[in-house]
N, C-alpha and C positions, 0 to 999 in steps of 0.2 A: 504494500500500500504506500501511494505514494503520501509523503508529508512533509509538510514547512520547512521542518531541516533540511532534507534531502535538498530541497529546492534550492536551501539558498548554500547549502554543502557544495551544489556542482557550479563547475565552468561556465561563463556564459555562453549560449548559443549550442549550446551540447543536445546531440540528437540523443535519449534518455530512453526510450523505448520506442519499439516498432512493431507493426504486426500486418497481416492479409486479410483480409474479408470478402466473403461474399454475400454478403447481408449488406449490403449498400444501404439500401433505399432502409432497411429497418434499423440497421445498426446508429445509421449519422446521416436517416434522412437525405442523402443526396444521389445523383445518379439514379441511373435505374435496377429493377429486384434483378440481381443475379452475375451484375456486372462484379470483375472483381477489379478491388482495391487495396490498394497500398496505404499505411496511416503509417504518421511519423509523430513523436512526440517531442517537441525541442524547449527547453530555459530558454528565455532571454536575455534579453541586457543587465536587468533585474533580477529578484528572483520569482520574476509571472514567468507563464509555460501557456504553450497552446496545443493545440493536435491539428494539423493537416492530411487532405486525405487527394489521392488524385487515383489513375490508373493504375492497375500491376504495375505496369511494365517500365513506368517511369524510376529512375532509381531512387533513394533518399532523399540525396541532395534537391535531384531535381523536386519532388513531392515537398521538403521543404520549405523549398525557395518558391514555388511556382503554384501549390496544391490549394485547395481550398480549405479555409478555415470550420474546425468544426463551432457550433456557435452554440448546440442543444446540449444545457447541462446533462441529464438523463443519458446524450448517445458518448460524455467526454467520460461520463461515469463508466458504461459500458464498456470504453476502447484503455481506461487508463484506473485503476481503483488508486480513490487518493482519499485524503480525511477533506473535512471540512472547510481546515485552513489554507491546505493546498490548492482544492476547489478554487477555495475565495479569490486565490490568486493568479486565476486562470485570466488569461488575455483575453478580451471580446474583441 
C-alpha cells in the first residue's frame, strides 16, 4: 500500500509502479471494453503522484510522458492501493 512516506521517501519523477489491463473502459473509464492498456504510476516534483494510462504497446516513458491522466479516485484506487494520505496527494 502505497503511503505519504513512501511518497515523499522517493526521487522525483520516478516511475513507482506499472501494470497491463484489459479492463479499460471498467478499470479507469477510458478507451474502449477490451482494449489493452499500459498504466504507469510516477512522483513528481513534489511528493503528488499521478497514474497514466495509454496503449500496450507504447512503452513507459512514452505512456508517461504522452498517456492520459487517470482522474476517477475509485479507478486510481483500483490500479495503485494507497492510504488516504497518499490519495490526498494525488495530482488532478
Amino acid at each position: 500500500m502505497l503511503t505519504l512516506q513512501q511518497l515523499k521517501d522517493m526521487e522525483p519523477d520516478t516511475i513507482f509502479a506499472t501494470g497491463e489491463t484489459t479492463d479499460g473502459y471498467d478499470a479507469v473509464n477510458m478507451y474502449g471494453k477490451g482494449q489493452e492498456l499500459r498504466w504507469v504510476a510516477t512522483r513528481g516534483g513534489i511528493h503528488d503522484w499521478a497514474i497514466y494510462v495509454a496503449p500496450k504497446d507504447w512503452s513507459e516513458e512514452m505512456t508517461k510522458s504522452n498517456g492520459d491522466k487517470v482522474h476517477n479516485r475509485e479507478s486510481i484506487k483500483k490500479l495503485v492501493s494507497c492510504d488516504d494520505e497518499a490519495l490526498g496527494m494525488y495530482r488532478d
